[in-house]
N, C-alpha and C positions, 0 to 999 in steps of 0.2 A: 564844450570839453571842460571837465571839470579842471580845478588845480593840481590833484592827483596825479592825473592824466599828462596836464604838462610838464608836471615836475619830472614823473618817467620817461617824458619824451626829452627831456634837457638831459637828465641824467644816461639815456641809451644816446646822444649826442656828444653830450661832453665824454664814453668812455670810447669813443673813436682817437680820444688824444692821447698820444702816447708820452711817457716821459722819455725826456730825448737820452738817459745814461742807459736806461735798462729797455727802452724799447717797448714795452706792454702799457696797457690802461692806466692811466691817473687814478679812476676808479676804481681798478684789481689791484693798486697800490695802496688804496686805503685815501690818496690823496686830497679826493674831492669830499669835503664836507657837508654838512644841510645844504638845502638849496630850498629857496623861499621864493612861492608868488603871487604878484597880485595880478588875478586875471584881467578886473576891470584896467588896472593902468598899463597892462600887458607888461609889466616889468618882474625882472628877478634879481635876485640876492642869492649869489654862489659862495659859498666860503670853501678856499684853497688852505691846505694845511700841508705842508711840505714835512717830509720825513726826515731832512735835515733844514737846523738852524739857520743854516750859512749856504743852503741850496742855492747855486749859480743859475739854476735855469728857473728859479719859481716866479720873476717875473713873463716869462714864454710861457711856463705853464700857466699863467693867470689871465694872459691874454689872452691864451686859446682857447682856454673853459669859456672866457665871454661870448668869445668870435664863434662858437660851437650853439652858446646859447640862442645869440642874436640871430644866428640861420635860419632859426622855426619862424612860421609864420605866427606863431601865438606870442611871442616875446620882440619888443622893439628897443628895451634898452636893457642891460643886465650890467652888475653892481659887481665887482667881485672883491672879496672880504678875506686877504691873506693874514693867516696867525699861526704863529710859532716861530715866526722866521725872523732874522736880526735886523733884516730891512723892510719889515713887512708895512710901516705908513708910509714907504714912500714908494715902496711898488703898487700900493694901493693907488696913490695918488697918482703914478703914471699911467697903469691900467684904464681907473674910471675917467679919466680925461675926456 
């Protein structure tokens, strides 16, 4: 499978998640960012862009993007990469833990 391939398969996974205020796709929100992979190390790099600064739930939504990732058989770890948000290195750092 190429990385094309699973970057569409990440991205038709992660838009199973919903944002928990409005209910619809992180994805139809705009939310979910590039998504990067390295097929040989089966790893990816998600970046989460929250639509507000001070968004209460962008840590859930950053966790679920991974936990959506980490599902496929093609991916064993996934990175995710939040910006624009006011706490965004330190939800990084609770996420990738």
């Amino acid at each position: 499978m190429s990385e094309d391939e699973i970057i569409k398969k990440i991205r038709e996974e992660i838009a199973k998640v919903p944002d928990p205020h409005m209910g619809i796709s992180i994805v139809e929100m705009g939310i979910l960012g590039n998504v990067e992979v390295n097929e040989e190390e089966k790893t990816a790099k998600i970046t989460i862009i929250p639509t507000n600064p001070g968004c209460m739930s962008a840590a859930n939504i950053a966790m679920q993007a991974r936990l959506a990732a980490e599902s496929l058989d093609e991916i064993d770890k996934a990175e995710v990469i939040v910006e624009g948000h006011m706490m965004a290195d330190a939800i990084c750092e609770m996420v990738n833990k």
